[in-house]
N, C-alpha and C positions, 0 to 999 in steps of 0.2 A: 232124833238127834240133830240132824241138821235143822228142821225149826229153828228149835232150841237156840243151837250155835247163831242162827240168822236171829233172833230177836234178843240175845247177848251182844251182836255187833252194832245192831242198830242202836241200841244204849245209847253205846260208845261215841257212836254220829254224833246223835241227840246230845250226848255232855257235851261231844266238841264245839257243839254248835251255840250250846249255850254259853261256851267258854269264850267265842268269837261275840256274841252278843255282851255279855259283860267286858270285855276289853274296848267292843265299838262305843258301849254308854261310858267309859273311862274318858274318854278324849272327845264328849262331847260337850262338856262344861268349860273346856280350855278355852282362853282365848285364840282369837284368828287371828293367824300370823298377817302381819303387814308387809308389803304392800297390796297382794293380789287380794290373797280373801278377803280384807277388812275393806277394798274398795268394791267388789261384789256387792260386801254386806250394808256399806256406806249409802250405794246407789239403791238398793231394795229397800234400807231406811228410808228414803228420798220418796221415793212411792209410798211409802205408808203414812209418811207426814202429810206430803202435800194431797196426798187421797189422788193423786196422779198416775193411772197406769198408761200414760200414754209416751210421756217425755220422760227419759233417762235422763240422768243427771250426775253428772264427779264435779268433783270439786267447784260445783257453781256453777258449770259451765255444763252446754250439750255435750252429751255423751255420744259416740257412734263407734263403734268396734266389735260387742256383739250384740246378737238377738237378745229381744225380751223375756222369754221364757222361765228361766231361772229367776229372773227377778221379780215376774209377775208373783211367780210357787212360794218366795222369800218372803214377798212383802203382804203375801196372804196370808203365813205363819204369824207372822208378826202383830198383825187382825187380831188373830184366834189367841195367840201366847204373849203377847209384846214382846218388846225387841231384846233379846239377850242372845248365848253365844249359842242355848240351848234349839230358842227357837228357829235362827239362824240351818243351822244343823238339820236339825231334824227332819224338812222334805226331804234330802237329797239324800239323806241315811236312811230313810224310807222305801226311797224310790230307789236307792240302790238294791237294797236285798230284794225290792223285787225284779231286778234283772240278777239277784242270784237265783230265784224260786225259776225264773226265765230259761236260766241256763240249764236248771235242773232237770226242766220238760222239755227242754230242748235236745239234751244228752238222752233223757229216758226216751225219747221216741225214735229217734235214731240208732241207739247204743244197747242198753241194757240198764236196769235202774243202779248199780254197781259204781259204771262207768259215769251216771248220773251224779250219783252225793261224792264221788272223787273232784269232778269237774265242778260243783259249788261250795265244796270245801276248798277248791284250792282258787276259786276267783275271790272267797271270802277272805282268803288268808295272804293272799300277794301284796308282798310290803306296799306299794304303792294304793292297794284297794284301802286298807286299812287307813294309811295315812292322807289322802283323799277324803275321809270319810271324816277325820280332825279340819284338815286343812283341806273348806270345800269352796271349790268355786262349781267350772260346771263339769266337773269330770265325772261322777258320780251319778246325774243324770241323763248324760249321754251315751256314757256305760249300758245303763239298764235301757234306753231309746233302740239301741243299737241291736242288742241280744234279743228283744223285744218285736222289734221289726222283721229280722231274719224268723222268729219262733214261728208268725203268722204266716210268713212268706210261704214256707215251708207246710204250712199244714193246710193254705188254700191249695197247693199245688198236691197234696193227697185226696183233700178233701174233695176241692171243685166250688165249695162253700163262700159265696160271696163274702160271707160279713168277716172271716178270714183274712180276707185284699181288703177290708175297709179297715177291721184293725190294723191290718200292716202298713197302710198307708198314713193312717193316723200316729202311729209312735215314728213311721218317716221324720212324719212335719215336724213331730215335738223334739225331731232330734236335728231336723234342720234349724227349728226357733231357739235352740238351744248353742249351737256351734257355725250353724251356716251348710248351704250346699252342700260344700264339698263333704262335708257328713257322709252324706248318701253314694258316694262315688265308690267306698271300697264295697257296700253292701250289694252296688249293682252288678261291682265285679266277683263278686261273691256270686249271687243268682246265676251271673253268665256264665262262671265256670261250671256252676253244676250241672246247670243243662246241657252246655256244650259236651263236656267230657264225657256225659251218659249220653250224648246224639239225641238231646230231645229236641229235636228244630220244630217242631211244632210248637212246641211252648214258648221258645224265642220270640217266633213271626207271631206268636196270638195278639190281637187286638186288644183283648183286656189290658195290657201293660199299658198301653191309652188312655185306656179310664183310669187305673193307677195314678198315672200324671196326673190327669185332671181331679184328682181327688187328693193326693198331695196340696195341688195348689189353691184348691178351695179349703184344704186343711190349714196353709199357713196366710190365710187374707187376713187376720191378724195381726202377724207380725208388718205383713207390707204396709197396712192401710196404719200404723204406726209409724211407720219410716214416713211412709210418706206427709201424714202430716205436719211429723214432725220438723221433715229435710226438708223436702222439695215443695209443700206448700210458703217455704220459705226461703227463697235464696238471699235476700240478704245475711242470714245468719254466717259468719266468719268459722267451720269445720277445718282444720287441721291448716290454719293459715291462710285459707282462699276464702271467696264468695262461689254460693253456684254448686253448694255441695249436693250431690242428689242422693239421698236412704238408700232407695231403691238399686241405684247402679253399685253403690259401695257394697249393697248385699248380696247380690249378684254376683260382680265382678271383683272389685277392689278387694274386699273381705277376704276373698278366696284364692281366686285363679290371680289376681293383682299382685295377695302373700306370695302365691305360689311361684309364679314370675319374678318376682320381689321389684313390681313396677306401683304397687301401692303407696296410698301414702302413712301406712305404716311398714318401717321396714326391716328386715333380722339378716342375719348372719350366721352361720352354721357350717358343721362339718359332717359331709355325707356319711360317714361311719358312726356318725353317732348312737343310734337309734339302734341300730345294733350289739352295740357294748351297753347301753342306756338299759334294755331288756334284762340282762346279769341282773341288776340290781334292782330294776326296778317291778320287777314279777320274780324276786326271790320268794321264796326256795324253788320256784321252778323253771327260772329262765333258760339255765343250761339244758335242764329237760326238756323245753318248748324246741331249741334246735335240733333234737335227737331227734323226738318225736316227728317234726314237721320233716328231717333227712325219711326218717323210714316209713313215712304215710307216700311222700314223693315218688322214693324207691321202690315202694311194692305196688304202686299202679303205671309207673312207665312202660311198663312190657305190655299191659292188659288191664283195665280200668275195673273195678271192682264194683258195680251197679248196684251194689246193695250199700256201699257205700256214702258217705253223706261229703260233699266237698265243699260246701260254703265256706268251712270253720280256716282251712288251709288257707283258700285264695282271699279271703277278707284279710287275715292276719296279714300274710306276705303281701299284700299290694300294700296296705296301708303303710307297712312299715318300707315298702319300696319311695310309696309318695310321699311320706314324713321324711325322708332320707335327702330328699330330691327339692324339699322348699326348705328355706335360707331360715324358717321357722320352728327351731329345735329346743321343746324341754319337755323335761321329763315325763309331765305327767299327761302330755299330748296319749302315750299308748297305754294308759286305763282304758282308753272305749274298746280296744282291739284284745283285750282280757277275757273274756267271757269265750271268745272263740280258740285263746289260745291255750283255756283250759280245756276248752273242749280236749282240743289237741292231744294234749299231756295228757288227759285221763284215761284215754285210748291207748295212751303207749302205756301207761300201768297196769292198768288191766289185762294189756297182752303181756306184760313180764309176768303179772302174778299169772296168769292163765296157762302159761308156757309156751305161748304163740309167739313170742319174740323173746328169745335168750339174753338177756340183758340184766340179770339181776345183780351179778357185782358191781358192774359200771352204775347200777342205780344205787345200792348200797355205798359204794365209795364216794359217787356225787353228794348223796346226804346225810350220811357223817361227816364229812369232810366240814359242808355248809354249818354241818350244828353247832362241830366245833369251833367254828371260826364264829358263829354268834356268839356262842358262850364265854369266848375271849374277848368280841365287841362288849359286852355286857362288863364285864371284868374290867377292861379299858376303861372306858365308860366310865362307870362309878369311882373308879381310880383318879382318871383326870376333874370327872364332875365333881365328888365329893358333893351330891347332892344330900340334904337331909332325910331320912327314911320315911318313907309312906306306907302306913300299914294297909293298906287298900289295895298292892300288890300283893300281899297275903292271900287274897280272894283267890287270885288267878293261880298263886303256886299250889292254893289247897285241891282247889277242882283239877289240876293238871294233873294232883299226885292222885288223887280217886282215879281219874279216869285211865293213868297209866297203870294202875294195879289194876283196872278192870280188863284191859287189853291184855295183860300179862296171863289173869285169869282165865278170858274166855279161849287162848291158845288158839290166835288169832292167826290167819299166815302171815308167814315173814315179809311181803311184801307190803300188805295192811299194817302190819305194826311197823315197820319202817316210816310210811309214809303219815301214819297216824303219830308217831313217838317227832316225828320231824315238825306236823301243825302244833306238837304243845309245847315245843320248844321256842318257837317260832312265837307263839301266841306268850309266854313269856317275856322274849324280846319287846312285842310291841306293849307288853303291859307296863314293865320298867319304861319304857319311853313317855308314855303316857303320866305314869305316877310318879316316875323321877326326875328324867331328862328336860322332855316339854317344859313341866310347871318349874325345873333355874331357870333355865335360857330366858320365856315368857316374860318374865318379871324386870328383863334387860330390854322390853318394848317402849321405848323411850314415850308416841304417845299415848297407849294404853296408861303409862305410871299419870300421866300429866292428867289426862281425861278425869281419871277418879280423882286426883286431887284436888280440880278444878271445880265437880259436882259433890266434893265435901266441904268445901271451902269455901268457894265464890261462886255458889250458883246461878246460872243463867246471866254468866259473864265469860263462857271461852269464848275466844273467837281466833282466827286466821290470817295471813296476810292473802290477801287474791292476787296471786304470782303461779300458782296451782302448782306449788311442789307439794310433794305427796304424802300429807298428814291425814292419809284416811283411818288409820286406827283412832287418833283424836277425834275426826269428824264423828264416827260410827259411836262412842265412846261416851262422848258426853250425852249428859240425859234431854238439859232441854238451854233455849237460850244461844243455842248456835248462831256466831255472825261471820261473813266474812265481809273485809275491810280493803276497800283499796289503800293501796300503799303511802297516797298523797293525802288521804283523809286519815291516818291514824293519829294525829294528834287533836282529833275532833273528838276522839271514840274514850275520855276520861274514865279510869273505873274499869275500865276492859280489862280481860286477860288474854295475851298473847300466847300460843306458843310457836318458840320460833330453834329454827336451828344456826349453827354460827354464821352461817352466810347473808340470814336474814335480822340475826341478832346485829353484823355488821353495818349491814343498810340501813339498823337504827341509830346504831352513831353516827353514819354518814348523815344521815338527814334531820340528823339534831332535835329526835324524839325526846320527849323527855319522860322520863322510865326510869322502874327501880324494877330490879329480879326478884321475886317470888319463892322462886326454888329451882336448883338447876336440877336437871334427867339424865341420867346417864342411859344412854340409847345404845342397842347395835342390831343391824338388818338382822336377824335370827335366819331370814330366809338363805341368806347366803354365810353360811356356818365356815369357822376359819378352829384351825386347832388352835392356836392362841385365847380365842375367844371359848372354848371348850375347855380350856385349864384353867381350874381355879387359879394358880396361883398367877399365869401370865393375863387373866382375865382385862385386870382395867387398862391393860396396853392397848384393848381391841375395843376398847369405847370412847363414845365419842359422849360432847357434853352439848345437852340441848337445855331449854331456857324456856322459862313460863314467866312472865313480862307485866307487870302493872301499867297501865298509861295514867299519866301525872296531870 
């Protein structure tokens, strides 16, 4: 009878999981929203053109902000696929499920296989993993680096097994070549806490963490011996307004501990609280839960430390989001990499509600009805203000939701499973109307995605740019072939060209007595920074602005 029951539940996995797979290939054809992604996807174009894996490259000029990594993995898809939004995608939706498969052996070795497929169910299904996975820069890969790193860490310190510390060391580097240093700072305080709190001072003081270093840092001669040639074999190059700019120390230092300090010369502004309310939304449906859970993992080892317990997942989470809190560097989708530990987390406290090890089943009940409800009313809003056109391709996901809820209902499932299973298909809903509804109105208000296509049905291998480097990277990325940019005092040499420009730059044509006819105007608006105005049909064209695709005469 229990078999039975156990290969009824696992079904149920297996649909959901297939249901998380068809929702991720839903938003993988979308276009990239502009500005982040579509400059990512811009500069990995740049590499595949010029067959340059060495110098980064935006808007015409040296790039330096992050590692190569991502772009390297981008502009080798694009090799294999050419360049679209598909092939864009698809490393990093790759390379995410397998820092979900990561988490999974991670959970199962430590936990229970239970406590396993909750914990990569719910890194699969956290609004931000999902949406990451549409709109990817390198969150999705640092994600799986991250999960990936700690899995090995963990299993040479069981094992003793050298090639253990060499994997670990190895998804290190890719996840420093990915984000930079400070990557690695929660995962060290991750390691430290777990040996400390279990008293393993031997492990601490071992010399191996030595060779570690030196195997990190033969892992990322890569990235440096790129900075370097690119920077500092050249200091005349003009880097963020100076001469004398060094790769090397910007990667180092400036990139990281400079942000962190906010003495770099990129700089932010932020609010220490953020990162904490940020979590509510941004690891829905189980942000709330990740505080509970991390309260009562804290609470039941203060008196007396639980040695069979695993503590990376706690102290990774909490530092990071201590030291995200703490640089002036705040958005959103900064605490995707710290997900995989902070399902861990959560899935540990489920398993003790369903288990009876922790009394907490109506507060988990209430937290997710509560949450469903309030999606189902987002949904409702949503389509009320959007008045988007219907897409039958969300039909896929409501039919496999309703199989798979009658099969949970069938197998008499515990109430805690079916809570938390009835919560991912609701959930997985949400994101599917996002994907088949929402995304592809808003998208199509991407002023130069509209331009780009019109550009290579119309005037082929005539867009071009002013070189001013305001940030027309969806345009750039966009058109197929023919790209120029123009300085500003040579544009009435460039006859036959097409512009696109925005009103600022449309005005600096009549100051300088271009001579030009309009083409077609664009009506644009940032989608990334979403306004309810621009969400209402009807107050919609209050919230755009009109941009301009430009003949030279």
């Amino acid at each position: 009878m229990f078999k039975k029951f156990q290969v009824s539940e696992n079904r149920i996995f297996l649909l959901v999981f297939l249901l998380i797979l068809v929702v991720t290939l839903f938003g993988m054809p979308l276009d990239l929203i502009d500005p982040d992604a579509a400059l990512y996807a811009s500069i990995s174009k740049t590499i595949y053109t010029n067959n340059d894996f060495i110098n980064l490259y935006s808007l015409g000029h040296d790039w330096l902000d992050k590692p190569h990594l991502p772009f390297w993995i981008t502009a080798l898809s694009f090799k294999l696929f050419g360049v679209s939004n598909f092939a864009y995608k698809l490393p990093a939706v790759l390379i995410f499920f397998s820092g979900i498969f990561f988490t999974y052996r991670f959970t199962k070795e430590n936990y229970n296989i239970k406590t396993a497929i909750y914990a990569a169910l719910i890194l699969a299904t956290a609004t931000h993993s999902i949406i990451s996975n549409f709109d990817v820069r390198a969150e999705p890969y640092l994600t799986a680096f991250m999960i990936s790193t700690i899995y090995f860490i963990d299993k040479y310190l069981k094992t003793k097994h050298i090639k253990h510390l060499i994997f670990a060391c190895l998804f290190a580097a890719f996840a420093i070549m990915t984000k930079g240093i400070f990557a690695i700072i929660p995962l060290m305080i991750g390691l430290g806490g777990e040996l400390i709190v279990k008293r393993k001072w031997n492990e601490i003081f071992n010399p191996i963490w030595l060779l570690a270093i030196v195997l990190i840092f033969i892992f990322i001669l890569p990235e440096l011996y790129t900075l370097y040639i690119q920077f500092d074999t050249q200091p005349d190059k003009i880097i963020f307004g100076s001469k004398n700019t060094s790769g090397l120390k910007f990667f180092f230092w400036d990139s990281q501990f400079g942000r962190f300090f906010n003495t770099a010369p990129i700089k932010g502004s932020g609010d220490v609280f953020f990162f904490l309310h940020t979590i509510l939304w941004a690891f829905l449906p189980w942000g709330i839960l990740y505080y509970i859970a991390a309260f009562f993992k804290i609470k039941k080892n203060l008196k007396k430390v639980n040695a069979k317990e695993e503590f990376y997942t706690i102290f990774i989470s909490l530092s990071a989001l201590f030291i995200f809190s703490l640089s002036k560097f705040q958005l959103a989708h900064y605490t995707n990499i710290i997900f995989p530990f902070m399902a861990v987390v959560v899935a540990d406290l489920i398993y003790k509600i369903e288990t009876g090890k922790i009394h907490l089943f109506k507060g988990f009940k209430f937290i997710n009805w509560f949450q469903n409800a309030v999606a189902i009313l987002l949904i409702a809003a949503i389509w009320y203000l959007l008045k988007p056109h219907f897409n039958a391709f969300f039909l896929i996901t409501l039919i496999v939701s309703i199989i798979a809820f009658y099969r949970i209902i069938k197998s008499k499932i515990n109430k805690t499973s079916f809570i938390f299973l009835s919560t991912i298909l609701l959930f997985l809903n949400l994101y599917s109307f996002l994907f088949t509804h929402f995304y592809p109105t808003i998208l199509e208000y991407q002023g130069g995605v509209s331009a780009a296509r019109f550009v290579n049905e119309n005037y082929k291998k005539k867009g071009s740019l002013i070189d001013n480097r305001n940030k027309h990277f969806a345009f750039e990325y966009y058109l197929d072939s023919g790209f120029k940019r123009v300085d500003t005092l040579k544009i009435n040499q460039e006859k036959g060209r097409i512009f696109y420009v925005n009103q600022t730059e449309y005005d600096l044509f009549i100051r300088n007595n271009v001579n030009f006819r309009i083409v077609k105007k664009i009506d644009n608006f940032q989608v990334s920074k979403l306004n309810l105005k621009f969400v209402n049909k009807e107050t919609r064209k209050e919230a755009l602005e009109t941009r301009y695709l430009v003949e030279i005469l």
